[in-house]
Every structure is written in C-alpha cells, then in structure tokens.
N, CA, C and O atoms as CSV, one atom per row, in Angstrom:
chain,resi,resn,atom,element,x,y,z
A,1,UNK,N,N,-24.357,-6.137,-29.124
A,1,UNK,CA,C,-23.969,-6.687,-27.842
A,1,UNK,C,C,-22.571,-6.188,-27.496
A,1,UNK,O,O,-21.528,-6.635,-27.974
A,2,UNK,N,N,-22.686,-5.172,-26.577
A,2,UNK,CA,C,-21.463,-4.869,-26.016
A,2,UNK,C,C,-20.315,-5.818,-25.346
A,2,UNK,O,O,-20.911,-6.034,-24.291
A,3,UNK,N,N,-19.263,-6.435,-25.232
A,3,UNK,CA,C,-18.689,-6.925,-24.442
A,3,UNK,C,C,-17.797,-5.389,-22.927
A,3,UNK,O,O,-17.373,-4.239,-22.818
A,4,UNK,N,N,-18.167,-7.156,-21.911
A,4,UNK,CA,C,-17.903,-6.557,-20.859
A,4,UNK,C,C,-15.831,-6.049,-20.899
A,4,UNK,O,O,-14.940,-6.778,-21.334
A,5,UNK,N,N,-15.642,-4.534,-20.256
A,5,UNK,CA,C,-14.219,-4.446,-20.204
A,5,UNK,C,C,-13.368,-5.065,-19.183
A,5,UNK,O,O,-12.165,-4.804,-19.184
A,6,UNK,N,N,-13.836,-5.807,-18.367
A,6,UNK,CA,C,-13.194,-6.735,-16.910
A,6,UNK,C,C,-12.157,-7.428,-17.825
A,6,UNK,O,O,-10.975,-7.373,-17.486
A,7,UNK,N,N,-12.487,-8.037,-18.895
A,7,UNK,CA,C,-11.377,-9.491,-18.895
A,7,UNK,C,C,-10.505,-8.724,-19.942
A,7,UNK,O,O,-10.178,-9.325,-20.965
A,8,UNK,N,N,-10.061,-7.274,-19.720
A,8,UNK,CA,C,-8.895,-6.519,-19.872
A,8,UNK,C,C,-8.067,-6.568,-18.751
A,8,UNK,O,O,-6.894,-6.197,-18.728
A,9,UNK,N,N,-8.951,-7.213,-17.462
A,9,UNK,CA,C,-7.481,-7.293,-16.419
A,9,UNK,C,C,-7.106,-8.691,-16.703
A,9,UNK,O,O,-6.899,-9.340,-15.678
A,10,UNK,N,N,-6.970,-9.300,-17.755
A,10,UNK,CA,C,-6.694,-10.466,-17.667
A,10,UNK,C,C,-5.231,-10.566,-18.699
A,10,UNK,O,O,-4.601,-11.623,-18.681
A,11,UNK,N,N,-4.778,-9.462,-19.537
A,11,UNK,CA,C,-3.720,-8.956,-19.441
A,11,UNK,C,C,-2.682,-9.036,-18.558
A,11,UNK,O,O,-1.572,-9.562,-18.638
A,12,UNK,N,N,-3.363,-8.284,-17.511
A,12,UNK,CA,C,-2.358,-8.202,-16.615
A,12,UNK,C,C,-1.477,-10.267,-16.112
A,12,UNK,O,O,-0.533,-10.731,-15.473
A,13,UNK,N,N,-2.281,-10.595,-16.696
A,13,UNK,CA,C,-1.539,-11.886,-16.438
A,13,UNK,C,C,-0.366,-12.090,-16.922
A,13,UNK,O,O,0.401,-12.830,-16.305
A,14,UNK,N,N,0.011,-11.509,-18.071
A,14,UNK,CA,C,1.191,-11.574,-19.118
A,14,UNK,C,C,2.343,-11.138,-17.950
A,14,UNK,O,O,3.527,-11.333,-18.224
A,15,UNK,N,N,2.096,-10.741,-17.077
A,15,UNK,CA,C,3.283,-9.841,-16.189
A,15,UNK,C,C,3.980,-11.160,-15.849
A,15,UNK,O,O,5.180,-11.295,-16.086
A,16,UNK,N,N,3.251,-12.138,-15.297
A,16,UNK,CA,C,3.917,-13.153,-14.468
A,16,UNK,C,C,4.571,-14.111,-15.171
A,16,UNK,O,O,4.893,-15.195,-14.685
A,17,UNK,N,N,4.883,-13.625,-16.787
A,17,UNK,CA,C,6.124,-14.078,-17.416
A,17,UNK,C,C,7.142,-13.227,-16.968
A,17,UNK,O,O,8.251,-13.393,-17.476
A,18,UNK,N,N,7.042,-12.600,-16.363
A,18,UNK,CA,C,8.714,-11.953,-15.689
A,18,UNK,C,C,8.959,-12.378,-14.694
A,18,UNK,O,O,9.962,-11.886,-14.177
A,19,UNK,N,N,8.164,-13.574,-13.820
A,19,UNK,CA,C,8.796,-14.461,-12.798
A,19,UNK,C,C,10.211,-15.240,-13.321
A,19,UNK,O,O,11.220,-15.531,-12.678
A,20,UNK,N,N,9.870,-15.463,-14.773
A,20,UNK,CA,C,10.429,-16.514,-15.742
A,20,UNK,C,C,11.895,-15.930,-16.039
A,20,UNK,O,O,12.824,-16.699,-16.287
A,21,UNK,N,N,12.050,-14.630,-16.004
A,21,UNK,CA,C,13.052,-13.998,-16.336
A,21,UNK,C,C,13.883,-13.250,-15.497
A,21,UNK,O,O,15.009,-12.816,-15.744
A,22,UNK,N,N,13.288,-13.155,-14.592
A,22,UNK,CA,C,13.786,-12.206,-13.266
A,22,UNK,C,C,14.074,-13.103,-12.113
A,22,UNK,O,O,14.629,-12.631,-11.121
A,23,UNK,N,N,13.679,-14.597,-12.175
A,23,UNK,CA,C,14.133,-15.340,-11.070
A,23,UNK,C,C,12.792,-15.229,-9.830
A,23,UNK,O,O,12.463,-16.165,-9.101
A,24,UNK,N,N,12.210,-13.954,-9.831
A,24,UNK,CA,C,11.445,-13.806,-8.916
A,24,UNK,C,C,10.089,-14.630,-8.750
A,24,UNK,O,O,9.188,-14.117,-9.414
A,25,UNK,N,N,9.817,-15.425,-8.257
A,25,UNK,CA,C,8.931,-16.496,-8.397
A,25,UNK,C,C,7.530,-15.757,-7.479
A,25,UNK,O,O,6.469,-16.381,-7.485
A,26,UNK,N,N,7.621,-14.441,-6.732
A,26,UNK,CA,C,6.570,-14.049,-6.096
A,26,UNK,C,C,5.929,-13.268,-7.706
A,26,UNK,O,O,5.103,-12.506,-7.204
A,27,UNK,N,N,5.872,-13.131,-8.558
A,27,UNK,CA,C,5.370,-12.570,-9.999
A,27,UNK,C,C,4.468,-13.631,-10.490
A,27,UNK,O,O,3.576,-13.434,-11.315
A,28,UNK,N,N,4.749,-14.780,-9.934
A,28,UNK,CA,C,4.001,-15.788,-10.609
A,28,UNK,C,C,2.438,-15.848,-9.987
A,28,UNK,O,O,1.519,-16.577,-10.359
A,29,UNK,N,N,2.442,-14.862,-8.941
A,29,UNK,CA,C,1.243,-14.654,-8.627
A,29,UNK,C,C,0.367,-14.179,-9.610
A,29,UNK,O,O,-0.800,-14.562,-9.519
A,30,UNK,N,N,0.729,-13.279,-10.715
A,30,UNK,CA,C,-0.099,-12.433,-11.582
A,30,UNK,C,C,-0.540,-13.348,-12.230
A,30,UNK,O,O,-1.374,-12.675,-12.836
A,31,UNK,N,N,-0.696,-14.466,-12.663
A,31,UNK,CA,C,-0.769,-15.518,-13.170
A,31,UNK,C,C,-2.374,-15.439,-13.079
A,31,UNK,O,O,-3.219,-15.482,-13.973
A,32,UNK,N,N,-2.457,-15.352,-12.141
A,32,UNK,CA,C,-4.055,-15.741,-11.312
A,32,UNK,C,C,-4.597,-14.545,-12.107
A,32,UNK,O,O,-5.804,-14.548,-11.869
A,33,UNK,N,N,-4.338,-13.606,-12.864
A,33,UNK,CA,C,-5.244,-12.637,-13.080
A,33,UNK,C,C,-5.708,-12.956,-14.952
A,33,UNK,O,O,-6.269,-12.154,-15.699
A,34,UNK,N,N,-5.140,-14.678,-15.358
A,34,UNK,CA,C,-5.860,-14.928,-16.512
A,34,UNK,C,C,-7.038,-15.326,-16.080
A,34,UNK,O,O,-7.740,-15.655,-17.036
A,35,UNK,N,N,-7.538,-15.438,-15.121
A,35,UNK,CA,C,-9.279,-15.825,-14.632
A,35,UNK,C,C,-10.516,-14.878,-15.262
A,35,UNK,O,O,-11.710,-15.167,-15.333
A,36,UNK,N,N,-9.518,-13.077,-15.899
A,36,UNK,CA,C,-10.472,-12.571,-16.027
A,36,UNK,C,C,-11.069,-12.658,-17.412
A,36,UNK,O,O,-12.043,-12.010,-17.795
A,37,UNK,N,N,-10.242,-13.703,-18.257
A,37,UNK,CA,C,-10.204,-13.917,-19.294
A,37,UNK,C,C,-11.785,-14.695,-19.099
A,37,UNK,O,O,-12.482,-14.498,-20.094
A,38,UNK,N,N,-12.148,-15.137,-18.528
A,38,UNK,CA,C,-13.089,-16.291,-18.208
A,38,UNK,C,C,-14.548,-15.485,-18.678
A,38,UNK,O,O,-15.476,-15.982,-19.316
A,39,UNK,N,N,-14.413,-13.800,-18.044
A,39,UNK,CA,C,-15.466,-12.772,-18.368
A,39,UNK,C,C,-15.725,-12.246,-19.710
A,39,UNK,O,O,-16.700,-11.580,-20.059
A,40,UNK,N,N,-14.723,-12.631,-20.423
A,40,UNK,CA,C,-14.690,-12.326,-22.119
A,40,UNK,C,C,-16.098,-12.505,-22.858
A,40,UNK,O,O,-16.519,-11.648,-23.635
A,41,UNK,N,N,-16.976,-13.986,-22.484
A,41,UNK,CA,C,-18.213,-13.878,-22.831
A,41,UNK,C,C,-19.202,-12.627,-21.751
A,41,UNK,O,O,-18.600,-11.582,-21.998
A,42,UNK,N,N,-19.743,-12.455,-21.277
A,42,UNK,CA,C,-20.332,-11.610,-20.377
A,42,UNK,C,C,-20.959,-10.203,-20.942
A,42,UNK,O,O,-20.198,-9.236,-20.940
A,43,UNK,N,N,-22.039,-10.061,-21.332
A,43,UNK,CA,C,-22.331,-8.997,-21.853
A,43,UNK,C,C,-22.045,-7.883,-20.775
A,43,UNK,O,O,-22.028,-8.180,-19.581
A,44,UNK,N,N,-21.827,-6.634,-21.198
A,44,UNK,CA,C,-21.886,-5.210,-20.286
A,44,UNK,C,C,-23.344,-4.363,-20.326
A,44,UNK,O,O,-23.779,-3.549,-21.140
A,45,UNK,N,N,-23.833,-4.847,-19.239
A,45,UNK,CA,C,-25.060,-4.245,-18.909
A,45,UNK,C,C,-25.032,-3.569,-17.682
A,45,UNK,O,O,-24.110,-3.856,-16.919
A,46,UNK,N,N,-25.692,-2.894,-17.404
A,46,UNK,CA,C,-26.118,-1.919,-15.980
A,46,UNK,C,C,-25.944,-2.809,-14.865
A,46,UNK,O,O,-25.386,-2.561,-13.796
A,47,UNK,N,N,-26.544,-3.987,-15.283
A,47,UNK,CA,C,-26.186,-5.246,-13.874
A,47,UNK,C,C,-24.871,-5.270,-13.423
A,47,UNK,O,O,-24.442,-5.004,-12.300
A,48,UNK,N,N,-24.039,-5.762,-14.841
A,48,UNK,CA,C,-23.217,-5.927,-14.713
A,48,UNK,C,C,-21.905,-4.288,-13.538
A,48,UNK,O,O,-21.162,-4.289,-12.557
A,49,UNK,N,N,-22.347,-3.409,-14.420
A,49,UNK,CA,C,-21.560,-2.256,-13.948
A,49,UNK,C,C,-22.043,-1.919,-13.072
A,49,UNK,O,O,-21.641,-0.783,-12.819
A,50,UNK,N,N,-22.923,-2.343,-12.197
A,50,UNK,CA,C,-23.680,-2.107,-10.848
A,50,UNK,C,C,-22.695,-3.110,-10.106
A,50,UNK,O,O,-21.961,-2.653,-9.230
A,51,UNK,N,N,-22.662,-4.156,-10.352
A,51,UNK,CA,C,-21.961,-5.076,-9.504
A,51,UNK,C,C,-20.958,-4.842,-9.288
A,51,UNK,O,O,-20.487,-4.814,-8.151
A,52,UNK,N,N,-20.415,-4.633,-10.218
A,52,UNK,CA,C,-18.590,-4.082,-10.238
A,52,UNK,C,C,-18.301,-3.166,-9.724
A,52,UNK,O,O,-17.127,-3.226,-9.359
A,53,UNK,N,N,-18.937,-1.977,-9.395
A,53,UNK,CA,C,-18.909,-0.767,-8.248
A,53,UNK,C,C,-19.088,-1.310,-7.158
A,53,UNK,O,O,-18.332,-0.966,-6.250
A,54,UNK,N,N,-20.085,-2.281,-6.890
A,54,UNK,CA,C,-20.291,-2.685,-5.615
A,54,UNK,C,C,-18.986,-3.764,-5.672
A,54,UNK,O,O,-18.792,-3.465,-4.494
A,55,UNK,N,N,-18.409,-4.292,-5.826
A,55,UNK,CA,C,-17.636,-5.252,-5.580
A,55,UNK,C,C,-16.396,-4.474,-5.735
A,55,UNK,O,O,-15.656,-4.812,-4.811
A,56,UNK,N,N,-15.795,-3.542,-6.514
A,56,UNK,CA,C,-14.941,-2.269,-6.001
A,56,UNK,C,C,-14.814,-1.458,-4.866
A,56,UNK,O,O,-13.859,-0.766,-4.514
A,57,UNK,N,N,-16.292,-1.697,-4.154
A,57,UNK,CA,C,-16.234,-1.004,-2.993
A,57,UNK,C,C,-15.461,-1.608,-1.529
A,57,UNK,O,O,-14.941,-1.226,-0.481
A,58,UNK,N,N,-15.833,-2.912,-2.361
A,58,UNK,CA,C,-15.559,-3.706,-1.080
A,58,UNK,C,C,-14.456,-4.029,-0.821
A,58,UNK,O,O,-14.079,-4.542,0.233
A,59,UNK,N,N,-13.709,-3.717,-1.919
A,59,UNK,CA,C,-11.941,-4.359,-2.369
A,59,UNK,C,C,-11.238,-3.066,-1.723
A,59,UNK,O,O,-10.178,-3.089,-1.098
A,60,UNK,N,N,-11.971,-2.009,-1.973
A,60,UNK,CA,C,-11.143,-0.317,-1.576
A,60,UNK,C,C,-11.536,-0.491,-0.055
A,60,UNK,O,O,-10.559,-0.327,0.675
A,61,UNK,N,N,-12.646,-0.763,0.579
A,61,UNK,CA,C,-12.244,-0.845,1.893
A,61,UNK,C,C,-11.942,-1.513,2.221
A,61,UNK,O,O,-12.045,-1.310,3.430
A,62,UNK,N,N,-11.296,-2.924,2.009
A,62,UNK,CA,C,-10.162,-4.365,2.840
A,62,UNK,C,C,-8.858,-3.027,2.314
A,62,UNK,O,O,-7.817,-3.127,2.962
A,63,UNK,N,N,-8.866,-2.201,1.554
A,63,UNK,CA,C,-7.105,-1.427,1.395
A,63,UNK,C,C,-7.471,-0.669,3.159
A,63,UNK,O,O,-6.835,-0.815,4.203
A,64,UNK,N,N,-8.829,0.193,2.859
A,64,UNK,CA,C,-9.008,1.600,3.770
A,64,UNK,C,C,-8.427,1.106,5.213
A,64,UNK,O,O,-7.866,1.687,6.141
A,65,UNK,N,N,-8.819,-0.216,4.968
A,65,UNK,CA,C,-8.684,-0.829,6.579
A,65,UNK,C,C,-6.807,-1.893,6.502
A,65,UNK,O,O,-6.283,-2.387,7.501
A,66,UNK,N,N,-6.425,-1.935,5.575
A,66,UNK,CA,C,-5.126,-2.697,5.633
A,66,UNK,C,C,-3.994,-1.787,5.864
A,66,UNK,O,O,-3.020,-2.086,6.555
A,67,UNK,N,N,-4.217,-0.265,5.043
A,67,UNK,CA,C,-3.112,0.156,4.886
A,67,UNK,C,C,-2.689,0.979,6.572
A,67,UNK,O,O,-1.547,0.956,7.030
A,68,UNK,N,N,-3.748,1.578,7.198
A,68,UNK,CA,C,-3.409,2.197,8.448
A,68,UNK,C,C,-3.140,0.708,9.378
A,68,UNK,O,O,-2.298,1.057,10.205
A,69,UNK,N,N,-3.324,-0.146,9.520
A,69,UNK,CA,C,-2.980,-1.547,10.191
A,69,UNK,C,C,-1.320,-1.291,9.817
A,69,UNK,O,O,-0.492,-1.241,10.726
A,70,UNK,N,N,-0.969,-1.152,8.519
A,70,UNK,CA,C,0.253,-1.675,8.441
A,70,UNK,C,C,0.756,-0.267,8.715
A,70,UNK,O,O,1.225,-0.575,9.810
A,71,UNK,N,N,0.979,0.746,8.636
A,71,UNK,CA,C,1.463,2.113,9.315
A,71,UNK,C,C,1.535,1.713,10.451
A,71,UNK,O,O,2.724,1.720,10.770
A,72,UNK,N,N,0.747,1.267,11.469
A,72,UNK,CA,C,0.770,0.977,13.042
A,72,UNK,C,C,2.119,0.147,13.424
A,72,UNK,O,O,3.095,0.401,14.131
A,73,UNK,N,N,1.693,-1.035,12.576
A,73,UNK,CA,C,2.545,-2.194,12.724
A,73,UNK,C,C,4.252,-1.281,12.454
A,73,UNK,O,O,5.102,-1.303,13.344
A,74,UNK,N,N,4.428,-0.733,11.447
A,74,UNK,CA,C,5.828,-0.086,11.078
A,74,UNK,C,C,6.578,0.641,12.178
A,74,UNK,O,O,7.743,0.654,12.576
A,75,UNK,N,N,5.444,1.239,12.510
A,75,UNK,CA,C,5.583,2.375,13.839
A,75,UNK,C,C,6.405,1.351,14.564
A,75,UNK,O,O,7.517,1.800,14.840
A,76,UNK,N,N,6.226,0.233,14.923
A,76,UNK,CA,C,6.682,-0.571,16.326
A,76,UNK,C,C,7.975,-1.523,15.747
A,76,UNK,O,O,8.687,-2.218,16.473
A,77,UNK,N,N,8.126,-1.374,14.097
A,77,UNK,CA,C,9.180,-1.936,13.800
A,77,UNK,C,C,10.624,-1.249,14.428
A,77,UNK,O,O,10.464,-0.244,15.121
A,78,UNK,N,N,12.059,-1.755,14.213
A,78,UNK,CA,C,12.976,-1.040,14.878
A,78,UNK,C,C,14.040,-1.074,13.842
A,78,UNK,O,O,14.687,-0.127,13.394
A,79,UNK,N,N,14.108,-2.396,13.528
A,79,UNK,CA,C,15.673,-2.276,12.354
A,79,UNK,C,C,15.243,-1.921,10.722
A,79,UNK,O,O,14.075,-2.262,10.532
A,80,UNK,N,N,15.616,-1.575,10.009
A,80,UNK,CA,C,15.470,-1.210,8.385
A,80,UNK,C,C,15.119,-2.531,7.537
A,80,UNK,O,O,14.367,-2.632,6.568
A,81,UNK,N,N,15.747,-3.336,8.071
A,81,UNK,CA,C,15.871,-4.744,7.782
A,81,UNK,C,C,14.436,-5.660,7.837
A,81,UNK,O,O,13.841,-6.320,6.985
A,82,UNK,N,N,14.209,-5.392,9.141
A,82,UNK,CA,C,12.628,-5.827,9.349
A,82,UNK,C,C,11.624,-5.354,8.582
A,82,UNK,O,O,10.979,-6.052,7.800
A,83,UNK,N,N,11.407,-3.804,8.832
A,83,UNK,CA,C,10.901,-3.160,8.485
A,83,UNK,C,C,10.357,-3.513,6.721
A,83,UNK,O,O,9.195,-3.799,6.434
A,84,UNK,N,N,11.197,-3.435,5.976
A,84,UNK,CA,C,11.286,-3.842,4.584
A,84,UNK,C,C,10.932,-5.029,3.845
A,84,UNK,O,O,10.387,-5.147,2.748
A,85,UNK,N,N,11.632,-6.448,5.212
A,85,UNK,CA,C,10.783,-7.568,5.158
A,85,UNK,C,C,9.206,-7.209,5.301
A,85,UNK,O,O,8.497,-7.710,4.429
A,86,UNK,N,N,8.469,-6.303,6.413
A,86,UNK,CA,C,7.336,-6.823,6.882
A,86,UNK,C,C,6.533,-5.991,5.536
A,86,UNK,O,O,5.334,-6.131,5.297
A,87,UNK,N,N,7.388,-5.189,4.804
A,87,UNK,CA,C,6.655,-4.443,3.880
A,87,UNK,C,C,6.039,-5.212,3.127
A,87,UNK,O,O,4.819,-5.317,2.998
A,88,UNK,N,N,7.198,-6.006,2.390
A,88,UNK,CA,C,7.381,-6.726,1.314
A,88,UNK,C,C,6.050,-8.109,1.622
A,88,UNK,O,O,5.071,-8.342,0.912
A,89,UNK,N,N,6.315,-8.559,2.427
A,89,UNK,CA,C,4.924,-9.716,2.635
A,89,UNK,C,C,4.017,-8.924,3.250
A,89,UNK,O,O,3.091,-9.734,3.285
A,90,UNK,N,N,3.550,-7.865,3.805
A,90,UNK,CA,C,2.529,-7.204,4.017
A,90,UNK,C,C,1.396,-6.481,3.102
A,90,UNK,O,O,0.171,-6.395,3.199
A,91,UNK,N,N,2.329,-6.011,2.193
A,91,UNK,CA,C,1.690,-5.277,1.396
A,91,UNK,C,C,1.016,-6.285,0.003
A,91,UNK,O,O,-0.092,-6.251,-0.533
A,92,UNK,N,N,2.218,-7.132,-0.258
A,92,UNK,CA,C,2.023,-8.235,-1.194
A,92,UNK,C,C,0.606,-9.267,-0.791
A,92,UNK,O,O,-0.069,-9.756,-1.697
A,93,UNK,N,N,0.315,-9.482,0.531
A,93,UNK,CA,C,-0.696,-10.208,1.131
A,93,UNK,C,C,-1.715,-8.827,1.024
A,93,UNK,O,O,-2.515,-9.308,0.220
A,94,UNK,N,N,-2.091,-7.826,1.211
A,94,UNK,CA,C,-2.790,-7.018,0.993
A,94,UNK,C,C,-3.255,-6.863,-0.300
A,94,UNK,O,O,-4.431,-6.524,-0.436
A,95,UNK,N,N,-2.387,-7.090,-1.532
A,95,UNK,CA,C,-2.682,-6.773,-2.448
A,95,UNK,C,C,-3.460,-8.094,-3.297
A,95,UNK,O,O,-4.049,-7.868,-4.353
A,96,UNK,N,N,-3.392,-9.399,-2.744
A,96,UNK,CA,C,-3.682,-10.503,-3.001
A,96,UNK,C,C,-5.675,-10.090,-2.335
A,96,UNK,O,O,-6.805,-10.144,-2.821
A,97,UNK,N,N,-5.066,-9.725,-1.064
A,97,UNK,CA,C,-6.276,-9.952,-0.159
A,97,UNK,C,C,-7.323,-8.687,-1.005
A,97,UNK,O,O,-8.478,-9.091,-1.140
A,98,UNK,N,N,-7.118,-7.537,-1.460
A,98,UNK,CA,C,-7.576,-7.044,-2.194
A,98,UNK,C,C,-8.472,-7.320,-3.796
A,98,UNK,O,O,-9.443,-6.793,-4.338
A,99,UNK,N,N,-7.536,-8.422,-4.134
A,99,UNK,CA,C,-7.923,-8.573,-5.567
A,99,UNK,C,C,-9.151,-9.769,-5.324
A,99,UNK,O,O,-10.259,-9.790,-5.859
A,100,UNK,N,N,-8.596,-10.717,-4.373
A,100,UNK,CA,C,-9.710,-12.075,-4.186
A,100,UNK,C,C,-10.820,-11.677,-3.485
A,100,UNK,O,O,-11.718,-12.511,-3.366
A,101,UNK,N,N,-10.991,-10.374,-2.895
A,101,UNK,CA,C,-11.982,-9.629,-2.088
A,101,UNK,C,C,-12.846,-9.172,-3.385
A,101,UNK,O,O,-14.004,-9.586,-3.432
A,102,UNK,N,N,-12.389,-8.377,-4.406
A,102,UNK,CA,C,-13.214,-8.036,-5.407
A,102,UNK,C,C,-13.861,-9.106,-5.957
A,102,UNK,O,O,-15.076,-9.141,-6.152
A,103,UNK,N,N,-12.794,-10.311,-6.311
A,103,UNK,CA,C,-13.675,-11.573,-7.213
A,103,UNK,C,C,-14.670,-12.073,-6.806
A,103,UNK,O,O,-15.596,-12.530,-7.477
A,104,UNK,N,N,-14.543,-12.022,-5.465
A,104,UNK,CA,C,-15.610,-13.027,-4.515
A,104,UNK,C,C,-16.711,-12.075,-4.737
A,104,UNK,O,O,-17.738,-12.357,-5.354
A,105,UNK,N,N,-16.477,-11.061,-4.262
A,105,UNK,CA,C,-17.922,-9.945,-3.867
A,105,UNK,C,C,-18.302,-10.242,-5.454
A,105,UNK,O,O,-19.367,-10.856,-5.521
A,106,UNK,N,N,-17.903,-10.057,-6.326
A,106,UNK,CA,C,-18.514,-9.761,-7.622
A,106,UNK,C,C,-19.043,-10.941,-8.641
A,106,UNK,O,O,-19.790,-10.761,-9.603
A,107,UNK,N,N,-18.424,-12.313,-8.162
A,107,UNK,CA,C,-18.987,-13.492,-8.361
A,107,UNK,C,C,-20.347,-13.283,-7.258
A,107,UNK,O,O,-21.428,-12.852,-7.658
A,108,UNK,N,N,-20.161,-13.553,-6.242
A,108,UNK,CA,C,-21.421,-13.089,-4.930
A,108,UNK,C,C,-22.911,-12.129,-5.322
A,108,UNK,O,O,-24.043,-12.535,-5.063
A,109,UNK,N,N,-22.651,-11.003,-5.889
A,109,UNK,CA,C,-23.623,-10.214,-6.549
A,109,UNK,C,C,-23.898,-10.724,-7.945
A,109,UNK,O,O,-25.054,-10.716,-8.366
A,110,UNK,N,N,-22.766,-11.225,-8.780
A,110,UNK,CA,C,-23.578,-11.465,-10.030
A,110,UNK,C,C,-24.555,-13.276,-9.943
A,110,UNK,O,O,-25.158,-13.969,-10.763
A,111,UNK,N,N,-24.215,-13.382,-8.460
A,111,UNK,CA,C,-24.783,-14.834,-8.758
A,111,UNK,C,C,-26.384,-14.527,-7.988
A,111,UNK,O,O,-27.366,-15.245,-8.177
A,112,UNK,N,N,-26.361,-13.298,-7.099
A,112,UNK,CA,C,-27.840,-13.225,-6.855
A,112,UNK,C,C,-28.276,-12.668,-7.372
A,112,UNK,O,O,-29.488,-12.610,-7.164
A,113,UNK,N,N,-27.741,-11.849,-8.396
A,113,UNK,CA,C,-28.948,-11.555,-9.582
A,113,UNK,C,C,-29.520,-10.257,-9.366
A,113,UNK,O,O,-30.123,-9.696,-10.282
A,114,UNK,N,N,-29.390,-9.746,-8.269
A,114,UNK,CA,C,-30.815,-8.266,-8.325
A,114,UNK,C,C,-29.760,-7.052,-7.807
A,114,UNK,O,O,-28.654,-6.962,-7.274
A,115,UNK,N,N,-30.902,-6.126,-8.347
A,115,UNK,CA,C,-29.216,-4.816,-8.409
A,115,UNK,C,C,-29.795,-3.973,-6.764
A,115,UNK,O,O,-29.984,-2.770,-6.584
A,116,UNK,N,N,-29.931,-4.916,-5.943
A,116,UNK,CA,C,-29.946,-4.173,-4.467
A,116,UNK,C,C,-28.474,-4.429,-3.854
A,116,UNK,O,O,-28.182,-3.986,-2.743
C-alpha cells in the first residue's frame, strides 16, 4: 500500500512558526496547510492522482485568471506606495484563493467518486 504524497504539503505548515519570530502575523496563514496532514492515511491510487490533476487544474486557472486582473489593476495604480500595498494584499488573497480552490475541487472529486 502506497501512501499518498499530498500530506508532504503539510510541511509546509512548519513555515508559520516564523510568524512567531518575525513579528509577522500574515505567516500564520501557513498554518492552514497542517490540514494536509489529515491525507497521511489515503492510499495513492489512479483515483486519487486523477483527482489531483483535476483539482490542480482548477487552482492554475483561479492564478490564469487573477494574475492579468492584477497587472490591469497596477496599470491604473499611481504612487509606489499604493502600488506595493495593493500587491501585498492582492497577491496574498490570490494565493489563499488559489490553495482553498484546490482543496475544495479535490475534496469535491474525491467525494463523487468516479474518474469523469
């Protein structure tokens, strides 16, 4: 029985001990990525790696479609100042909106079961 490699992003949770050290309390977001620990039981089957492409797909296009939105938006920025703000919560909300886009789709497919 193979185990599945997903709840290797659950690693990435360890990051959001550098909220703890850096003062920066937007790190404590990574936090959320011990959930993938949850996949640790989950065998790795074809289902499984079927779903996860499909639920990758769906996460790469909420970027395909976020990142030219926010190029537009920059275009019409004016001071350096702004600009850097709108980065900083733009991209950070993108990257949120990205990751909870994959979970959902891929909870969503593994809960109906059939590899259409």
């Amino acid at each position: 029985m193979k185990k599945n490699p997903i709840w290797y992003l659950g690693l990435i949770g360890f990051l959001g001990l550098l909220g703890i050290v850096t003062g920066n309390t937007g790190l404590f977001g990574l936090f959320g990525f011990f959930g993938f620990f949850g996949m640790a039981r989950q065998t790795d089957d074809e289902m499984l790696r079927h779903n996860m492409a499909k639920a990758g797909l769906s996460a790469f296009i909420v970027s395909l479609v976020g990142f030219p939105v926010a190029t537009i938006i920059l275009s019409f920025l004016d001071s350096s100042e702004t600009v850097i703000s709108f980065f900083v919560i733009y991209f950070s909300l993108l990257f949120v909106a990205q990751i909870l886009t994959f979970v959902f789709s891929f909870n969503y497919y593994e809960k109906r079961g059939d590899l259409s």
